[in-house]
C-alpha positions in Angstrom: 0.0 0.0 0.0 1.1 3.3 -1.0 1.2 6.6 1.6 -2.3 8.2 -1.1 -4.1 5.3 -0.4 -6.3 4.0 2.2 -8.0 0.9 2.6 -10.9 0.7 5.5 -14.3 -0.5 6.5 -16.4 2.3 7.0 -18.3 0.5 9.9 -14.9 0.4 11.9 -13.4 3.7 11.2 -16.6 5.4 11.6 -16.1 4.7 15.7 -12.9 6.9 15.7 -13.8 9.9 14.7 -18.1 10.2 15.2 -19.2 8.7 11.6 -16.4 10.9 9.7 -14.4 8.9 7.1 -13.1 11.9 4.9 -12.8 15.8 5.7 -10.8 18.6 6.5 -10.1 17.1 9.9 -8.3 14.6 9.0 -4.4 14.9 9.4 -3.1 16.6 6.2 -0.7 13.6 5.4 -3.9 11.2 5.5 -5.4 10.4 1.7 -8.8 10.7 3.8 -7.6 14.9 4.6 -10.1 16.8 2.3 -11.0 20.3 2.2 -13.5 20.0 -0.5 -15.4 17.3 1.3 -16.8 15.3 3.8 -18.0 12.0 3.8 -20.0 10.3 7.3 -21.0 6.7 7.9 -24.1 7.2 10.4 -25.1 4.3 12.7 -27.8 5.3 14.6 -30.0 3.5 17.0 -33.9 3.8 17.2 -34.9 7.2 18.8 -31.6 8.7 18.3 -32.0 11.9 17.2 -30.1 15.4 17.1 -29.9 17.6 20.5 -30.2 21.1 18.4 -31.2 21.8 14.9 -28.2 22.6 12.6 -28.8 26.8 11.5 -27.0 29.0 9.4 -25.7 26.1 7.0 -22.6 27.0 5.4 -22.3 23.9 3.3 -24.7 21.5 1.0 -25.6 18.1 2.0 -26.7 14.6 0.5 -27.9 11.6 2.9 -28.4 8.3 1.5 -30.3 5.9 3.3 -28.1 2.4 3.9 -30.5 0.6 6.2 -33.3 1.5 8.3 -36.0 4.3 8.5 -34.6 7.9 9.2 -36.2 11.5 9.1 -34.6 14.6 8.1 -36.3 17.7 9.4 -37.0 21.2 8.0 -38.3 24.1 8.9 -42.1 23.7 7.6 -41.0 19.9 6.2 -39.9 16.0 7.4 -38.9 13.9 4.6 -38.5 10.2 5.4 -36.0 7.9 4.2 -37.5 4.5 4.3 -36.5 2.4 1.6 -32.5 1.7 1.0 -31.3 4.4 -1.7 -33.8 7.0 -0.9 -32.1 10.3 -0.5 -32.6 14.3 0.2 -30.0 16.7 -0.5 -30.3 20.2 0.4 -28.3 23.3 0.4 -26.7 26.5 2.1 -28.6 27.9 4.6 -31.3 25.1 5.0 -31.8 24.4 8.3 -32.5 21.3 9.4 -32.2 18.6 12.0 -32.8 14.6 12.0 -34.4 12.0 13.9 -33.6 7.6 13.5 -37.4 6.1 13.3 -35.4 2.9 13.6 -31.9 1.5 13.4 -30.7 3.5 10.8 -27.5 3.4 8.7 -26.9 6.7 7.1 -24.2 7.8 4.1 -23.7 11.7 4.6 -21.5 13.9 2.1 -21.2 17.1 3.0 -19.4 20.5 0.5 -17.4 22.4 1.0 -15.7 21.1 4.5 -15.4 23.8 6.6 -12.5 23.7 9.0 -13.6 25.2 12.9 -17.4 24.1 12.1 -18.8 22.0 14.9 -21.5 21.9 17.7 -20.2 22.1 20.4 -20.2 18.6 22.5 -23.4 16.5 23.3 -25.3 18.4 20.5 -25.7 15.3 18.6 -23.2 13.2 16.5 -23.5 14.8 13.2 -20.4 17.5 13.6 -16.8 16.3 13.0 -14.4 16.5 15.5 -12.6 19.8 15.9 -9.9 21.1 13.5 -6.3 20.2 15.1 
């Protein structure tokens, strides 16, 4: 294996840094270090749900639904992902929060990634960890 490539199971990884496989919070020498990008693998148990809606979005958004039965909110709106491959994407300065009708499996991307953009902890698991 060469140092600009990376081989991992997104299950696995997911653990170490709070679902985030790929983003600007990754150490610069890591092939998964992207400031363009970020990419989440979501486990989330039944009733999990987000402690504060997400407001003043700087970034656009795409969740794909792995497994499971998951609702995004917004403001006026809840779309629910319920059959594997459904999806929403939405944009900059959407807000919106979430909530795991059952054991759900989530694929997030997330553009640009913003470095210093987080909740702050215990808000839910959808920010990265902070910026080194």
């Amino acid at each position: 294996m060469t140092d600009d490539v990376y081989v991992g199971n997104a299950g696995e990884d997911a653990a170490l840094d709070r679902g985030w496989l790929l983003g600007h919070f990754k150490d610069a020498s890591d092939p998964r270090h992207s400031e363009d990008v970020e990419i989440k693998w979501g486990v989330h148990p039944k009733g999990d749900e987000r402690a504060h809606w997400v407001t003043g979005e700087q970034r656009t958004a795409l969740q794909v639904l792995v497994s499971g039965r998951f609702r995004v909110e917004f403001p006026g709106r809840s779309v629910v992902l319920a059959e594997q491959g459904d999806y929403v994407v939405w944009g900059r300065g959407v807000d919106h929060s979430w909530y795991a009708e059952e054991e759900s499996v989530v694929l997030t991307v997330r553009w640009p990634s913003v470095p210093g953009y987080a909740v702050e902890a215990g808000a839910g698991s959808e920010a990265p960890p902070a910026a080194n």
